[in-house]
Biopython code that builds the backbone (N, CA, C, O; Angstrom):
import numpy as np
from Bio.PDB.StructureBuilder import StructureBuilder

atoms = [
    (1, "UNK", "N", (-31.306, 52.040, -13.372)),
    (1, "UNK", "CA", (-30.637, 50.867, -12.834)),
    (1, "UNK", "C", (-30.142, 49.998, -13.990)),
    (1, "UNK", "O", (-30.990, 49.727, -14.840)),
    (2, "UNK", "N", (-28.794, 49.473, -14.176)),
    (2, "UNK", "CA", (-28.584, 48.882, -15.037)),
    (2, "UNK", "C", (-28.060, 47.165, -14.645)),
    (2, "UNK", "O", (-27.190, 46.795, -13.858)),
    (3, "UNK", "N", (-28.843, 46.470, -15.410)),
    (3, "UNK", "CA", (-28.487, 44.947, -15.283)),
    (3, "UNK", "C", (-28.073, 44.618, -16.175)),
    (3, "UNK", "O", (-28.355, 45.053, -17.292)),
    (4, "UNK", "N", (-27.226, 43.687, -15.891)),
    (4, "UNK", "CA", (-26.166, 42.883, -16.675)),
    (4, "UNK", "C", (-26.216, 41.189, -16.695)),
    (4, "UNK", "O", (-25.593, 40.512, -15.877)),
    (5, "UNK", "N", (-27.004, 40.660, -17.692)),
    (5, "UNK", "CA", (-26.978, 39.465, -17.812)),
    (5, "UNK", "C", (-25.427, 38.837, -18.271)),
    (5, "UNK", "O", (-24.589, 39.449, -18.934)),
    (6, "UNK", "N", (-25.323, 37.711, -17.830)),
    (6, "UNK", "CA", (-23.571, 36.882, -18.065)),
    (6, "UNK", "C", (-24.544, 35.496, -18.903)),
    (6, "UNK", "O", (-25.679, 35.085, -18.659)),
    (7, "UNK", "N", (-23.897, 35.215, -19.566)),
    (7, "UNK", "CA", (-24.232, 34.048, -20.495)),
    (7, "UNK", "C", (-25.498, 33.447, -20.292)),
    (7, "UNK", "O", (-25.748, 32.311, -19.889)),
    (8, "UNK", "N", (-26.459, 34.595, -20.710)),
    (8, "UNK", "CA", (-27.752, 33.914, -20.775)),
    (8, "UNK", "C", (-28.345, 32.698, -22.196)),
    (8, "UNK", "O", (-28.179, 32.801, -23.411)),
    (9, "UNK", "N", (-29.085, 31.567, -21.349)),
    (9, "UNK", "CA", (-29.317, 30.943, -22.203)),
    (9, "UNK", "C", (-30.823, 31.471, -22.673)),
    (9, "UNK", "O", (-31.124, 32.659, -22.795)),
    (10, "UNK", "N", (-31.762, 30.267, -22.925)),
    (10, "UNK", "CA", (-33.298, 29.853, -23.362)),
    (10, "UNK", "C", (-34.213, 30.377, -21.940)),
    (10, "UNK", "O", (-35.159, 31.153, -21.806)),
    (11, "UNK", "N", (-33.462, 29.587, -21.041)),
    (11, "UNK", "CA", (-34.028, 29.754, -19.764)),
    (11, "UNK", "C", (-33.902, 30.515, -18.572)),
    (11, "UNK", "O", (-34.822, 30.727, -17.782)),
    (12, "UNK", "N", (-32.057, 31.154, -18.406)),
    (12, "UNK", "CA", (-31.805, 31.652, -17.143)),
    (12, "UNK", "C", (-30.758, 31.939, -18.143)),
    (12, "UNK", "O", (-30.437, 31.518, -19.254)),
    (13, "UNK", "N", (-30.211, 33.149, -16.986)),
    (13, "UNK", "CA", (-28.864, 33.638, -17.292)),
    (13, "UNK", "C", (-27.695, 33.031, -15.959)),
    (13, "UNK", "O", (-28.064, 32.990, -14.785)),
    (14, "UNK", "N", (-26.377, 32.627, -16.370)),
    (14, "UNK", "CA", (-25.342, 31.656, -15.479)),
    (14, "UNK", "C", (-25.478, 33.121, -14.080)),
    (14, "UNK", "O", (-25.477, 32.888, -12.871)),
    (15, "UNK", "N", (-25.549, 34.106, -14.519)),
    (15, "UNK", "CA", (-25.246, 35.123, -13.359)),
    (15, "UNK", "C", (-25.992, 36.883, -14.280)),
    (15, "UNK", "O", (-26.114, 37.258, -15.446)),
    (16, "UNK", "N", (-26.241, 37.351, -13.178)),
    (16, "UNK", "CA", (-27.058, 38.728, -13.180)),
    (16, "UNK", "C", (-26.854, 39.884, -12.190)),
    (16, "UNK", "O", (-27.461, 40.274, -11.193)),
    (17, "UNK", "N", (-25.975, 40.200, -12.727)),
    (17, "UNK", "CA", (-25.704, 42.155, -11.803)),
    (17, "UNK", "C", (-26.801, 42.903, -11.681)),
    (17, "UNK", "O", (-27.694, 42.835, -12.525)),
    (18, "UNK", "N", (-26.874, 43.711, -10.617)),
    (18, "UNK", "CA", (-27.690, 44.713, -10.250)),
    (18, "UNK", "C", (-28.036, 44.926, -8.870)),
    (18, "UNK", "O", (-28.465, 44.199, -7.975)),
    (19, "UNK", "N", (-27.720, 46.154, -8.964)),
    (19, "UNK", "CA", (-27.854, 47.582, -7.712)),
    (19, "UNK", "C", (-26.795, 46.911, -6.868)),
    (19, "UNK", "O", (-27.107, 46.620, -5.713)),
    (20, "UNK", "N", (-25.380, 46.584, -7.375)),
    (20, "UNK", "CA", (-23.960, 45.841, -6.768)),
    (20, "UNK", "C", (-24.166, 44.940, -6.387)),
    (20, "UNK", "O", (-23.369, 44.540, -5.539)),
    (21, "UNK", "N", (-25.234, 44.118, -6.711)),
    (21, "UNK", "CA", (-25.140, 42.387, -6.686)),
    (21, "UNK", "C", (-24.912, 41.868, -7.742)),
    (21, "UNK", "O", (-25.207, 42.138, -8.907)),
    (22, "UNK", "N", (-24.185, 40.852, -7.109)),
    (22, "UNK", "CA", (-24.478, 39.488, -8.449)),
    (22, "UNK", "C", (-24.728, 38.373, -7.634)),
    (22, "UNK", "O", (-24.436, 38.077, -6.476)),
    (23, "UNK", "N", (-25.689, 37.534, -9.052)),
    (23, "UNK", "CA", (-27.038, 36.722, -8.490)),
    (23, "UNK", "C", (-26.204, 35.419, -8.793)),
    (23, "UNK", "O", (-26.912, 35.008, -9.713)),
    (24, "UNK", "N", (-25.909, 35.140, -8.759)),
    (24, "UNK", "CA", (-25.319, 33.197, -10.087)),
    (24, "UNK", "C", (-26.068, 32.231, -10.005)),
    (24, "UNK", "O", (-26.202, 31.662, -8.922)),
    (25, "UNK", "N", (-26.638, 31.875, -10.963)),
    (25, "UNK", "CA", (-27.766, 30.842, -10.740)),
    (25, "UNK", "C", (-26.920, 29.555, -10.035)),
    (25, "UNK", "O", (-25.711, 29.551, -9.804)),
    (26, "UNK", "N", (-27.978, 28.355, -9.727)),
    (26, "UNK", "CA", (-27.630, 27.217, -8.966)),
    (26, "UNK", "C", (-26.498, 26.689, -10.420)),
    (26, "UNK", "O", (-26.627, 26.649, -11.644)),
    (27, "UNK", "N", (-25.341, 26.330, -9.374)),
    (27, "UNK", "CA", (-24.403, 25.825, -10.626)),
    (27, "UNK", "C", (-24.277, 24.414, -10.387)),
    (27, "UNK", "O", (-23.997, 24.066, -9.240)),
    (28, "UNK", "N", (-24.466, 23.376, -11.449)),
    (28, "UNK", "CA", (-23.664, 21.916, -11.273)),
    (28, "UNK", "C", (-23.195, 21.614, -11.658)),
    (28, "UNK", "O", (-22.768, 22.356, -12.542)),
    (29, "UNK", "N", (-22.575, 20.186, -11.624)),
    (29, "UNK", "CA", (-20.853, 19.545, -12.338)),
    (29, "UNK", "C", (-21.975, 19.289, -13.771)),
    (29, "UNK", "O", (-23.121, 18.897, -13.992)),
    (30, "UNK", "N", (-20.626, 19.866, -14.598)),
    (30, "UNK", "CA", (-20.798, 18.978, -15.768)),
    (30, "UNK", "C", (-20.213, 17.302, -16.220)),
    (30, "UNK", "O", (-20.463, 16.287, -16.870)),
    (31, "UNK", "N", (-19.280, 17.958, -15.319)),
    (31, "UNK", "CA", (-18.666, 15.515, -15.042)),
    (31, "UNK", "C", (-19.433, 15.443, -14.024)),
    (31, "UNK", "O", (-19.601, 16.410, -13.281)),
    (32, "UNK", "N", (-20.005, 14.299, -13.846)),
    (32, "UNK", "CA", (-20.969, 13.943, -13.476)),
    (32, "UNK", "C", (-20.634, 12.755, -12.987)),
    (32, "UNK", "O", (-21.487, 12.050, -12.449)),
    (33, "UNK", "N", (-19.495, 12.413, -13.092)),
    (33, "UNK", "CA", (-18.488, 10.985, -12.933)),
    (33, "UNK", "C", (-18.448, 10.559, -11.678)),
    (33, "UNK", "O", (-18.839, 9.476, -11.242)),
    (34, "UNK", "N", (-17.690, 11.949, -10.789)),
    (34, "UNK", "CA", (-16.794, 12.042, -9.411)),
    (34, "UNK", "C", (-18.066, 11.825, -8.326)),
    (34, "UNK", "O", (-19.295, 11.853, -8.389)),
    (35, "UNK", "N", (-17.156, 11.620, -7.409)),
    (35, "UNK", "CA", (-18.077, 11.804, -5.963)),
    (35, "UNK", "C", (-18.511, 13.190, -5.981)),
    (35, "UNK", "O", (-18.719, 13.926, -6.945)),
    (36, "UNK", "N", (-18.632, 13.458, -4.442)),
    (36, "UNK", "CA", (-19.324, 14.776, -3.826)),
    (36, "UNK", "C", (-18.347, 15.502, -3.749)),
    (36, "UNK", "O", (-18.695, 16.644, -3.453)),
    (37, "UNK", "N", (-17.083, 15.375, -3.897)),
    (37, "UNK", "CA", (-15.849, 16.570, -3.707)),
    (37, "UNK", "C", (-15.861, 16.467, -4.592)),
    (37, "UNK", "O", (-16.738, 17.275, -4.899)),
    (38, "UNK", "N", (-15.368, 15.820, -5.925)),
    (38, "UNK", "CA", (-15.204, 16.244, -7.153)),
    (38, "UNK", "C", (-16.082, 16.913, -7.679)),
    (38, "UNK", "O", (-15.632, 17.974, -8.113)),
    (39, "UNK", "N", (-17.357, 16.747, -7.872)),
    (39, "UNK", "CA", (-18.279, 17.986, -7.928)),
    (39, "UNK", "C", (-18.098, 18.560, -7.614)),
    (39, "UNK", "O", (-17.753, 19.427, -8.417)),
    (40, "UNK", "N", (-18.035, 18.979, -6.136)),
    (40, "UNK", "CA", (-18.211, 20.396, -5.247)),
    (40, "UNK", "C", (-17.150, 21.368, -5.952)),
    (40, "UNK", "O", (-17.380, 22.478, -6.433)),
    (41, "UNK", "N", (-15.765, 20.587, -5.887)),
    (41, "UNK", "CA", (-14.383, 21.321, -6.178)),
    (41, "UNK", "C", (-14.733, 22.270, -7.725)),
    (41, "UNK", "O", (-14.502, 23.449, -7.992)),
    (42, "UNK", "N", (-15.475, 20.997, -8.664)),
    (42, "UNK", "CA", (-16.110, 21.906, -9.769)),
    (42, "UNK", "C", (-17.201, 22.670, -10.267)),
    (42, "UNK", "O", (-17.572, 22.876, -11.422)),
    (43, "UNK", "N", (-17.828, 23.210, -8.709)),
    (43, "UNK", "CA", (-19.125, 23.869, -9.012)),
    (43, "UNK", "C", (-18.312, 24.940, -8.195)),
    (43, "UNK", "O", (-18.509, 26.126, -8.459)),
    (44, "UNK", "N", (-17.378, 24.579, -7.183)),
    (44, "UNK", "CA", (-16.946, 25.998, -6.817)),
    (44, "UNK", "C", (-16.157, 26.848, -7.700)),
    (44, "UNK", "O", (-16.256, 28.075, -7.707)),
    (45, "UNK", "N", (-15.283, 26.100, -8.527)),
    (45, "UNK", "CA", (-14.231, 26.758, -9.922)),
    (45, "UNK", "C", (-15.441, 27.015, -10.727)),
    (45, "UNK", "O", (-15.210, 28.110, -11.239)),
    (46, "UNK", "N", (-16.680, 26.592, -11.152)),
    (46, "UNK", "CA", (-17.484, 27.657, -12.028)),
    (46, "UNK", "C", (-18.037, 28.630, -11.439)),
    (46, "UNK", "O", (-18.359, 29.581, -12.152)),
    (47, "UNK", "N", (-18.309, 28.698, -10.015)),
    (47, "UNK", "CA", (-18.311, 29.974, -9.444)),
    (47, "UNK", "C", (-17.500, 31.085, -9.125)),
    (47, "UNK", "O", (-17.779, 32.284, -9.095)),
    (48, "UNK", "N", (-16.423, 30.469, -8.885)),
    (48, "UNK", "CA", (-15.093, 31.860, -9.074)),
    (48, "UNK", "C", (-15.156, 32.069, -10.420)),
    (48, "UNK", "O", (-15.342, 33.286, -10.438)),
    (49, "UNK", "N", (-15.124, 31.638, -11.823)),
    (49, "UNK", "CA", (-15.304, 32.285, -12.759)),
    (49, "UNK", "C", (-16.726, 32.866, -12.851)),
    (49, "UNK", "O", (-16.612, 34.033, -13.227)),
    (50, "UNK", "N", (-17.610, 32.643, -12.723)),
    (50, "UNK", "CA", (-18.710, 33.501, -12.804)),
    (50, "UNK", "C", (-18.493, 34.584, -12.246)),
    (50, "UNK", "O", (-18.859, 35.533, -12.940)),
    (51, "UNK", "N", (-18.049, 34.861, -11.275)),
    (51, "UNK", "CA", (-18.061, 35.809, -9.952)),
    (51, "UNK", "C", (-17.123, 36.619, -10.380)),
    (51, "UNK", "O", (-17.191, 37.800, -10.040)),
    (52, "UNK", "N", (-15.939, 36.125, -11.299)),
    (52, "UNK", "CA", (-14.975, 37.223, -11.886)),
    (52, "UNK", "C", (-15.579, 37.774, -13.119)),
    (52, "UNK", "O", (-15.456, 38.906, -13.588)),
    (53, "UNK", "N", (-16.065, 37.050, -13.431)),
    (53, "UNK", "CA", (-16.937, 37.655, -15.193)),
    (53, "UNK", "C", (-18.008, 39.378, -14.734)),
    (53, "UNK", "O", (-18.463, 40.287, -15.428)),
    (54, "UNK", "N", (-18.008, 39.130, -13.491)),
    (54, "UNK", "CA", (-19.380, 39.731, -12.773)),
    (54, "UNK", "C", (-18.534, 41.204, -11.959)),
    (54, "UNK", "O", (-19.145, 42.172, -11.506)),
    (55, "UNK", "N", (-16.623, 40.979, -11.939)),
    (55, "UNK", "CA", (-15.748, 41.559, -11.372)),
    (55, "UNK", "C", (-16.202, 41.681, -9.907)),
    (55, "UNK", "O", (-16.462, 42.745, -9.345)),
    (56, "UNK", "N", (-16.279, 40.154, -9.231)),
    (56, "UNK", "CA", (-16.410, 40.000, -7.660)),
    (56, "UNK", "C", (-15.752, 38.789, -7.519)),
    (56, "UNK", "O", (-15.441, 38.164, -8.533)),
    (57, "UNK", "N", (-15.434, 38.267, -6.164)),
    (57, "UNK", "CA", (-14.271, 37.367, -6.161)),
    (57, "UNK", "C", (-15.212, 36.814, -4.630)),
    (57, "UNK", "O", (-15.987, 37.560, -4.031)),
    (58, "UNK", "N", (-14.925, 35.425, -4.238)),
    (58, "UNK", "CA", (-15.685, 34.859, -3.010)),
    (58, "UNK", "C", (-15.846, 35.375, -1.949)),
    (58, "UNK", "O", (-16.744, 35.269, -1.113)),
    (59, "UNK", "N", (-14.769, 36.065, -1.997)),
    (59, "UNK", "CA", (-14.556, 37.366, -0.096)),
    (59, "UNK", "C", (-15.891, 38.333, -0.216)),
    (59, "UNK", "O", (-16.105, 38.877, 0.867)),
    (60, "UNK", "N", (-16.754, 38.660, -1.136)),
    (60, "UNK", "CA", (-17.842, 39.223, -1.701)),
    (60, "UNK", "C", (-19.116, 38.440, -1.682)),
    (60, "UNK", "O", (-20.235, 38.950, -1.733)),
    (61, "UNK", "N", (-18.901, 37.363, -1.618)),
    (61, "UNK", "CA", (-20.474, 36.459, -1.214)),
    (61, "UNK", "C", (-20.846, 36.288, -0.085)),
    (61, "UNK", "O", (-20.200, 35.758, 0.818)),
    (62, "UNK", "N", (-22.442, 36.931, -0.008)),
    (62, "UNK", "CA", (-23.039, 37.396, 0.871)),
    (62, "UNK", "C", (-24.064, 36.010, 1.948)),
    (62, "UNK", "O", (-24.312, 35.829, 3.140)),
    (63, "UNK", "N", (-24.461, 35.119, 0.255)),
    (63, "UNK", "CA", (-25.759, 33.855, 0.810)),
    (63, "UNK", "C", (-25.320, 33.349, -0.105)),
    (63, "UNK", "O", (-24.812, 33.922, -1.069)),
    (64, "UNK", "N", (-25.453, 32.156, 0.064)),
    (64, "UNK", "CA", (-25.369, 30.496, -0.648)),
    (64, "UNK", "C", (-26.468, 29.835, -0.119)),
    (64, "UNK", "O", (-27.128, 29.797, 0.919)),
    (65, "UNK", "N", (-26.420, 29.343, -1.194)),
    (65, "UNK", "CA", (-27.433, 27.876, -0.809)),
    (65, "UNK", "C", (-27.559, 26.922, -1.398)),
    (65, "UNK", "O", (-28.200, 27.028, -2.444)),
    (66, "UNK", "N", (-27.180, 25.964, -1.134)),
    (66, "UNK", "CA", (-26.463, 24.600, -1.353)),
    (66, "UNK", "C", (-27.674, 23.412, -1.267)),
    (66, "UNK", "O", (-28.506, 23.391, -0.361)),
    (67, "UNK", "N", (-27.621, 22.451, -2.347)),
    (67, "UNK", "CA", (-28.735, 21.210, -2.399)),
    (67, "UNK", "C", (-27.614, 20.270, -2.808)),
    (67, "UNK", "O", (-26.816, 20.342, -3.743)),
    (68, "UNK", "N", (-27.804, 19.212, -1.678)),
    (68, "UNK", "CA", (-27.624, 17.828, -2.147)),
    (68, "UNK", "C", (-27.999, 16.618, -2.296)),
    (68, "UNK", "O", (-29.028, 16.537, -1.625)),
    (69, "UNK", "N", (-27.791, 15.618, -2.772)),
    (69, "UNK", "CA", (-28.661, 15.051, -3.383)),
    (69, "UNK", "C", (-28.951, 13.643, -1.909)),
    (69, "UNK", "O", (-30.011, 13.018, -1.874)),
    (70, "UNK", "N", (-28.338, 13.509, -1.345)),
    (70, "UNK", "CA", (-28.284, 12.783, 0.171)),
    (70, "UNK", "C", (-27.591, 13.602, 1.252)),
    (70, "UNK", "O", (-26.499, 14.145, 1.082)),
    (71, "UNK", "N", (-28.222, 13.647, 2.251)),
    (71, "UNK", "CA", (-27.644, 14.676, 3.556)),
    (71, "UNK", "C", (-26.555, 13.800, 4.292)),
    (71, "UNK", "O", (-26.168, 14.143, 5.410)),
    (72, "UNK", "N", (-26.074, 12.704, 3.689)),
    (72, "UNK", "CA", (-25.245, 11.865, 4.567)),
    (72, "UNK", "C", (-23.754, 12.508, 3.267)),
    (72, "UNK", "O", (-22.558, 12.328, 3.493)),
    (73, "UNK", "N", (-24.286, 13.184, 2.079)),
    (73, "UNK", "CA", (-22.935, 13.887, 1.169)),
    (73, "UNK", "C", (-22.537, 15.281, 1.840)),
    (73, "UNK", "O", (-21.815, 16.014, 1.164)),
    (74, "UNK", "N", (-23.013, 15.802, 3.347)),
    (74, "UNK", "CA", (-23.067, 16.837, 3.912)),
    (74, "UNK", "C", (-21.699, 16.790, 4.055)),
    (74, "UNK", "O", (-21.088, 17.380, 3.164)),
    (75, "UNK", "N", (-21.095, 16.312, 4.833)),
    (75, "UNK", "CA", (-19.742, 16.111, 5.614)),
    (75, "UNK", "C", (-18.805, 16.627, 4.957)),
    (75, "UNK", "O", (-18.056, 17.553, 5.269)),
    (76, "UNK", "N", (-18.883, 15.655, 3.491)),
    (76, "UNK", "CA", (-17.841, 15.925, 2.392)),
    (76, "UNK", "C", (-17.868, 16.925, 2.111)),
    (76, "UNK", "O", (-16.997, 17.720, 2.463)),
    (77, "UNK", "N", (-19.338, 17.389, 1.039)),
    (77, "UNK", "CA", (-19.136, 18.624, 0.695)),
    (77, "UNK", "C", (-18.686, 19.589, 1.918)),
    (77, "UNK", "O", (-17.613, 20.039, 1.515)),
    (78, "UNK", "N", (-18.920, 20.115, 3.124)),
    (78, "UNK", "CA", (-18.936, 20.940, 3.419)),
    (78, "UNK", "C", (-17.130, 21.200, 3.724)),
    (78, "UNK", "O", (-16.636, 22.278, 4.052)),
    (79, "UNK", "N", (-16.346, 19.844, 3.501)),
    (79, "UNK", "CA", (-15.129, 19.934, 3.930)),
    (79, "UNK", "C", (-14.458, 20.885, 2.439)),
    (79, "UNK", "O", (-13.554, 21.720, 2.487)),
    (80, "UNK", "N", (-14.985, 20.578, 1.585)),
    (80, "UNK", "CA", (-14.838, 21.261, 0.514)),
    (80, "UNK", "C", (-14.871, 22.631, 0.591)),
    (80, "UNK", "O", (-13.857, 23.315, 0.728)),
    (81, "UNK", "N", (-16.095, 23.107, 0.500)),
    (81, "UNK", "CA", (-16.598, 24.211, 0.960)),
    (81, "UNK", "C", (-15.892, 24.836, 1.521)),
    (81, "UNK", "O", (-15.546, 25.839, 0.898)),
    (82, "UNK", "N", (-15.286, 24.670, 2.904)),
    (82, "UNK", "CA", (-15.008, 25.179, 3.964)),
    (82, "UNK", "C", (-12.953, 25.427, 3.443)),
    (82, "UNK", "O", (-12.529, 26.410, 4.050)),
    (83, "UNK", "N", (-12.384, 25.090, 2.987)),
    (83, "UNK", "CA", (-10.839, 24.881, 2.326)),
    (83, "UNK", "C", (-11.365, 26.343, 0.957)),
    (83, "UNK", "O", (-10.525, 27.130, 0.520)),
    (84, "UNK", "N", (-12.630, 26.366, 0.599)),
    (84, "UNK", "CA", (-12.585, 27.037, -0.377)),
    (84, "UNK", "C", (-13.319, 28.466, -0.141)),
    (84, "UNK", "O", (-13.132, 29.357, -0.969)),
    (85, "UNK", "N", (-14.027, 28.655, 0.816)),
    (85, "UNK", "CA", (-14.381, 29.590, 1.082)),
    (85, "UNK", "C", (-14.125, 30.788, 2.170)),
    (85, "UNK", "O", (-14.636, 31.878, 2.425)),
    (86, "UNK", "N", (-12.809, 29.802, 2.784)),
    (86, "UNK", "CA", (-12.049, 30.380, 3.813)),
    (86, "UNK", "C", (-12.474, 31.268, 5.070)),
    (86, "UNK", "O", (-13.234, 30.824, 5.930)),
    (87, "UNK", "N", (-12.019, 32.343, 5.112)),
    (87, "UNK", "CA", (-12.792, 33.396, 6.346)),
    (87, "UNK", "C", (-13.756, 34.016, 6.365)),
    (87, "UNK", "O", (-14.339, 34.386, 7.383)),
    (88, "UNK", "N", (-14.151, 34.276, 4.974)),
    (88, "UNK", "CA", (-15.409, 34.719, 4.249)),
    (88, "UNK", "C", (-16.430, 33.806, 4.307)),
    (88, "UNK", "O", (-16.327, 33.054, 3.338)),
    (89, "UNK", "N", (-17.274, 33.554, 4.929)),
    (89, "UNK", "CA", (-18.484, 32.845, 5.472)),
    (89, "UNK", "C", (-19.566, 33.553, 5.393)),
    (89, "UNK", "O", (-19.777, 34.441, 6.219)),
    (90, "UNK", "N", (-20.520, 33.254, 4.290)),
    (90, "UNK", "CA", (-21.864, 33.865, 3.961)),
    (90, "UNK", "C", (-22.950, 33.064, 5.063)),
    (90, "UNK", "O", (-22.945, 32.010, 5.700)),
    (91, "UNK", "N", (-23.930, 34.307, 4.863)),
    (91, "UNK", "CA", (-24.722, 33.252, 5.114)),
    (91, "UNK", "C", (-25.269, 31.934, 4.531)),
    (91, "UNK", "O", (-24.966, 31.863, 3.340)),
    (92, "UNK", "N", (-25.668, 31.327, 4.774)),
    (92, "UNK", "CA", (-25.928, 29.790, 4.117)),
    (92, "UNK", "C", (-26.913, 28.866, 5.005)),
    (92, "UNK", "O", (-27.162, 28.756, 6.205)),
    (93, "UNK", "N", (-27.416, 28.156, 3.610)),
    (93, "UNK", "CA", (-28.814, 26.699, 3.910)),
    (93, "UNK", "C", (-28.424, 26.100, 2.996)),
    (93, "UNK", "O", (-28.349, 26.512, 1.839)),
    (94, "UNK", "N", (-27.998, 24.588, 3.581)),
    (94, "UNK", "CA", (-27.693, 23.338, 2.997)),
    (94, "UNK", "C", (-29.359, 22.288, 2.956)),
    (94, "UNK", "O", (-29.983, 22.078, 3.996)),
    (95, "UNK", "N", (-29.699, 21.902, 1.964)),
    (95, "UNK", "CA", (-30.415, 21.050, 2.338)),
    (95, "UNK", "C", (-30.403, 19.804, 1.570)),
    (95, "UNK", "O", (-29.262, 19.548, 1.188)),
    (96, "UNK", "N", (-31.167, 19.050, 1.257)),
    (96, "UNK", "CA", (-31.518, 17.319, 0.785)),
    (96, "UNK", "C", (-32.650, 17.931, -0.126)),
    (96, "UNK", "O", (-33.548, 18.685, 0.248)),
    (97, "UNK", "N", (-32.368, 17.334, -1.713)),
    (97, "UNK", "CA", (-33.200, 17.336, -2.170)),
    (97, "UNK", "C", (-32.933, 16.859, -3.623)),
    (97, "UNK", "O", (-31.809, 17.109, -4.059)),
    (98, "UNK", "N", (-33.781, 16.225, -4.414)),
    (98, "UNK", "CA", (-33.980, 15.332, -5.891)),
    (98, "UNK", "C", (-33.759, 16.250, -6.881)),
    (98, "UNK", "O", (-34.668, 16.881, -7.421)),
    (99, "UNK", "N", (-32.590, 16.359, -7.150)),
    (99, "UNK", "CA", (-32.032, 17.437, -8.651)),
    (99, "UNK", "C", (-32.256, 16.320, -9.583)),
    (99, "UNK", "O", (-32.513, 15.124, -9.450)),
    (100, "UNK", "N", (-31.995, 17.443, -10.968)),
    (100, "UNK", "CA", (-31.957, 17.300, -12.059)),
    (100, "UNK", "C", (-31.589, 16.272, -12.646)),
    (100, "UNK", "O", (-32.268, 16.061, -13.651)),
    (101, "UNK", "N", (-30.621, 15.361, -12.415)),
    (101, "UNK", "CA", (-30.239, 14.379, -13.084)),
    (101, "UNK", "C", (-30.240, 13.141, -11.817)),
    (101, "UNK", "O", (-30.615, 13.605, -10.740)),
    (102, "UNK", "N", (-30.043, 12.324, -11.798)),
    (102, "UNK", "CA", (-29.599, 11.826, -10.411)),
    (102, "UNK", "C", (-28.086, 12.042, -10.266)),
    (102, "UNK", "O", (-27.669, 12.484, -9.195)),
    (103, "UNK", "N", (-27.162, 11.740, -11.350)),
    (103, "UNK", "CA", (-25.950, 11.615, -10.863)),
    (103, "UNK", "C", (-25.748, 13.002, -10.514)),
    (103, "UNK", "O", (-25.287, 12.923, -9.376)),
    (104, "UNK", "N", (-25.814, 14.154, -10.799)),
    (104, "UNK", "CA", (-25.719, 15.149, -9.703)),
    (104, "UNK", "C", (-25.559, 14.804, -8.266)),
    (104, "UNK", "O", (-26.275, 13.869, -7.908)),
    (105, "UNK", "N", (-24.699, 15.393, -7.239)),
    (105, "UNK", "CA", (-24.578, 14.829, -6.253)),
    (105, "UNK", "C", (-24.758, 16.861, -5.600)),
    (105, "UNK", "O", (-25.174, 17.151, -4.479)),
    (106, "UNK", "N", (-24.429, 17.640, -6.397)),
    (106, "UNK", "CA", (-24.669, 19.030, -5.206)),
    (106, "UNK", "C", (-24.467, 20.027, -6.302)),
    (106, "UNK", "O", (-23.610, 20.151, -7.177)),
    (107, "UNK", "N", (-25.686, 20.788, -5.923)),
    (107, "UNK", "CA", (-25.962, 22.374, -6.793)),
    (107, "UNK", "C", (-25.552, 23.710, -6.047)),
    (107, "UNK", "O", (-25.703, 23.545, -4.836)),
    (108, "UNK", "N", (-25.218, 24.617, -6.267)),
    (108, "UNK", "CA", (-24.630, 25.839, -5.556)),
    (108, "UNK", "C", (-24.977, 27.217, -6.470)),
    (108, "UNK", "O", (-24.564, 27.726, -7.512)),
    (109, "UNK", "N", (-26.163, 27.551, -5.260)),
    (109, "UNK", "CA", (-26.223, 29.256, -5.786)),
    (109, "UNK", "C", (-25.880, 30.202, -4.970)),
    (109, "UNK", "O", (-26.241, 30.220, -3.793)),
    (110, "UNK", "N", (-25.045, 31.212, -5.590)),
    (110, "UNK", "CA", (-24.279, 32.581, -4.282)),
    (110, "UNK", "C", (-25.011, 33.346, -5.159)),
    (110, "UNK", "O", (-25.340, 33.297, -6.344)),
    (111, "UNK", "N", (-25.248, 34.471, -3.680)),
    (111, "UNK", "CA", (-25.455, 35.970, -4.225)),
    (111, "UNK", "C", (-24.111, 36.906, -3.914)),
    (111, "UNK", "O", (-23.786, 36.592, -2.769)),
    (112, "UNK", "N", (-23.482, 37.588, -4.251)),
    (112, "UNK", "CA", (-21.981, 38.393, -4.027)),
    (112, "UNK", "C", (-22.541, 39.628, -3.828)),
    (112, "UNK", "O", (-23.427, 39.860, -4.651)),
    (113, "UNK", "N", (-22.250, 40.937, -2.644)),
    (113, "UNK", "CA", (-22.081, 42.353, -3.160)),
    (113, "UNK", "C", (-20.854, 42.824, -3.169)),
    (113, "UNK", "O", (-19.814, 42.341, -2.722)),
    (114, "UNK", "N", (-21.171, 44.273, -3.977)),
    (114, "UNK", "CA", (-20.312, 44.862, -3.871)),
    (114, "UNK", "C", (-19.689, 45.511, -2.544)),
    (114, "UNK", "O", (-18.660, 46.183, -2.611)),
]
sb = StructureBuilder()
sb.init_structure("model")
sb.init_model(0)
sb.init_chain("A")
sb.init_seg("    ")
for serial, (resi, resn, name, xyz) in enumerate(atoms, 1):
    if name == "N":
        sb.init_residue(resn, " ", resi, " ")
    sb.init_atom(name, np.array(xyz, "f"), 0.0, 1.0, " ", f" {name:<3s}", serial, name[0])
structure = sb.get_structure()
C-alpha cells in the first residue's frame, strides 16, 4: 500500500493518500480579518488546491466536517458551501466549537475518493 504525504509539517501532513483516498487535514483562513464567508471562500480555495495536489477535484469528496466557532455563523457559511460544492454533496457534520485562535470563525476537513 502506498501513502503519500502532501506538505507535511512537525505535526500533521495538509493532506494524505491512500488505498484512493485523500484525507486533508482540518483547513483554516490564514486572514483571519474577514467574516464567516471570507474565511469559508478561503478554506474552500485551500481545499481545491489540496485536493488537486492529491489529483482529486470536489465532485470526489466523500465526508466533510465542518467546526464553527458560533452556530448562529451556520447560515453564512453554509451559503458558501453550498455555491461551492454544487451537486456533489458529501456526507457532512457541522458543529459549534472553540478553535484555535478565536478569530478563526470555521475549520474544514474532507475526505475525497477515487
Amino acid at each position: 500500500m502506498d501513502i503519500t504525504r502532501f506538505e507535511p509539517s512537525n505535526l500533521y501532513s495538509a493532506a494524505v493518500s491512500a488505498h484512493g483516498f485523500l484525507f486533508v487535514s482540518g483547513i483554516t483562513p490564514k486572514n483571519r480579518q474577514g467574516d464567516v464567508r471570507a474565511q469559508t471562500r478561503e478554506v474552500l480555495a485551500e481545499i481545491d488546491r489540496l485536493l488537486a495536489l492529491g489529483g482529486f477535484d470536489r465532485s470526489r469528496i466523500v465526508s466533510a466536517m465542518i467546526w464553527v466557532s458560533d452556530i448562529r455563523l451556520r447560515d453564512a457559511m453554509n451559503e458558501e458551501w453550498v455555491g461551492w460544492v454544487g451537486d456533489h454533496r458529501p456526507a457532512r457534520a457541522c458543529v459549534e466549537a472553540k478553535l484555535a485562535d478565536p478569530a478563526m470563525l470555521v475549520e474544514i476537513q474532507v475526505t475525497a475518493a477515487a
